[in-house]
MIMIDO-734378 format. One record per residue (C-alpha): residue number from 0; chain; x, y, z. Coordinates in steps of 0.001 Angstrom, whole numbers. Layout:
# residues N
NUM:A:X:Y:Z .
...
END
This chain:
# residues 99
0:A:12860:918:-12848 .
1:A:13869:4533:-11121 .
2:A:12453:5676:-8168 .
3:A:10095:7903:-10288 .
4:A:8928:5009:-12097 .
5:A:8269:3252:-9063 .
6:A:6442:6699:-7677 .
7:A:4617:6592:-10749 .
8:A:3382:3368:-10657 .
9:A:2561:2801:-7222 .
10:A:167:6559:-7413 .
11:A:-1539:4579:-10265 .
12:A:-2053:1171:-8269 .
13:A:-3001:2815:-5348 .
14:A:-5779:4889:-7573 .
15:A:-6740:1996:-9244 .
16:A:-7398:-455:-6095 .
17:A:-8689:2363:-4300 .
18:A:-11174:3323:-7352 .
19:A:-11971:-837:-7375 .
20:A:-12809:-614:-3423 .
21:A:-15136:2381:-3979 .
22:A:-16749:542:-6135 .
23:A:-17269:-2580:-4367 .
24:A:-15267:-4422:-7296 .
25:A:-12459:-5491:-5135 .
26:A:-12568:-5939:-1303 .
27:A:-9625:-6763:845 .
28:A:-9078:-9732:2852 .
29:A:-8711:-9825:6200 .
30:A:-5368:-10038:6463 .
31:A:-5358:-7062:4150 .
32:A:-7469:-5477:6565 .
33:A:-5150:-5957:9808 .
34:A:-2174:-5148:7517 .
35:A:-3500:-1661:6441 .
36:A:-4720:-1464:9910 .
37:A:-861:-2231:10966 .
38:A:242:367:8135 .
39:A:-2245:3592:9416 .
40:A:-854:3286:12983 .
41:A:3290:3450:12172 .
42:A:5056:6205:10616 .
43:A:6595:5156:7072 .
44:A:10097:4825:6002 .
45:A:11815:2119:3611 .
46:A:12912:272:6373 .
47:A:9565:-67:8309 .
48:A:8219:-1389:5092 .
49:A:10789:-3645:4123 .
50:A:10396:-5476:7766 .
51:A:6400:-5241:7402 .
52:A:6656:-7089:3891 .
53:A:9055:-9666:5082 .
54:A:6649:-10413:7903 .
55:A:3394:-10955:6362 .
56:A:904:-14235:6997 .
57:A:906:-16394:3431 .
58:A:-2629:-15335:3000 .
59:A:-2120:-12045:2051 .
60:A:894:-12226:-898 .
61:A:-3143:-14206:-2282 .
62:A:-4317:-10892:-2183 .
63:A:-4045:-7682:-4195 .
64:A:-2471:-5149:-1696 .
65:A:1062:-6390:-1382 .
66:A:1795:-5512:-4911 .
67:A:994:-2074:-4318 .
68:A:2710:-2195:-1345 .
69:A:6247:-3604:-2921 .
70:A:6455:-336:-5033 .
71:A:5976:1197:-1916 .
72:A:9631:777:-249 .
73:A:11482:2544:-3594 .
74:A:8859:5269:-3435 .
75:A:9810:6099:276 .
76:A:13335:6392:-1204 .
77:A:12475:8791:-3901 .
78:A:11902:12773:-2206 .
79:A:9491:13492:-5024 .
80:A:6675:10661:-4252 .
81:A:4791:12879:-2534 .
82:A:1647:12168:-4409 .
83:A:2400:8424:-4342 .
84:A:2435:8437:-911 .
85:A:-586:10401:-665 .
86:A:-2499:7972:-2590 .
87:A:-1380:5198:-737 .
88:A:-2455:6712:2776 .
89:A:-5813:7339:1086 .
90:A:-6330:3354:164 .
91:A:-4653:2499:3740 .
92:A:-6477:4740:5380 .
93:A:-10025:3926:3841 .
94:A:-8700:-47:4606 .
95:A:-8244:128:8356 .
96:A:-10866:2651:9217 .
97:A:-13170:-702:7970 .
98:A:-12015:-2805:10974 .
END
């Protein structure tokens, strides 16, 4: 998959889950929580979220957010995910302001 692929993809799971937590059809564990929480407070790069995905509790690769977040790290790569990233500091964002 090319990094525009990967762009692509991770706009429309970030839409999707954030679309699902507006509308009370998904809700994040709390791992999820703390993660996103983790997430808002750093500033993003591929590296920062390769270490943060090899670091996470067992609990949340359960949940739904890591596999937005593993499109995440090509994304970072790619100088036209702009709108990717957006997306996915909206659903962050929304996550750890819930804590």
């Amino acid at each position: 998959m090319t990094t525009t692929r990967y762009a692509n993809a991770l706009e429309c799971a970030a839409l999707s889950l954030m679309e699902e937590y507006q509308a009370g059809t998904w809700a994040p564990m709390p791992e999820e929580r703390k993660l996103a929480d983790g997430l808002a407070r750093v500033q993003w790069s591929p590296h920062s979220f390769r270490a943060g995905l090899r670091e996470l509790p067992p609990a949340v690769h359960e949940g739904r957010l890591v596999g937005v977040l593993d499109l995440a790290v090509p994304a970072l790569e790619d100088n036209g995910a702009d709108g990717a990233l957006l997306s996915l500091h909206v659903l962050i964002d929304a996550l750890a302001a819930e804590i």
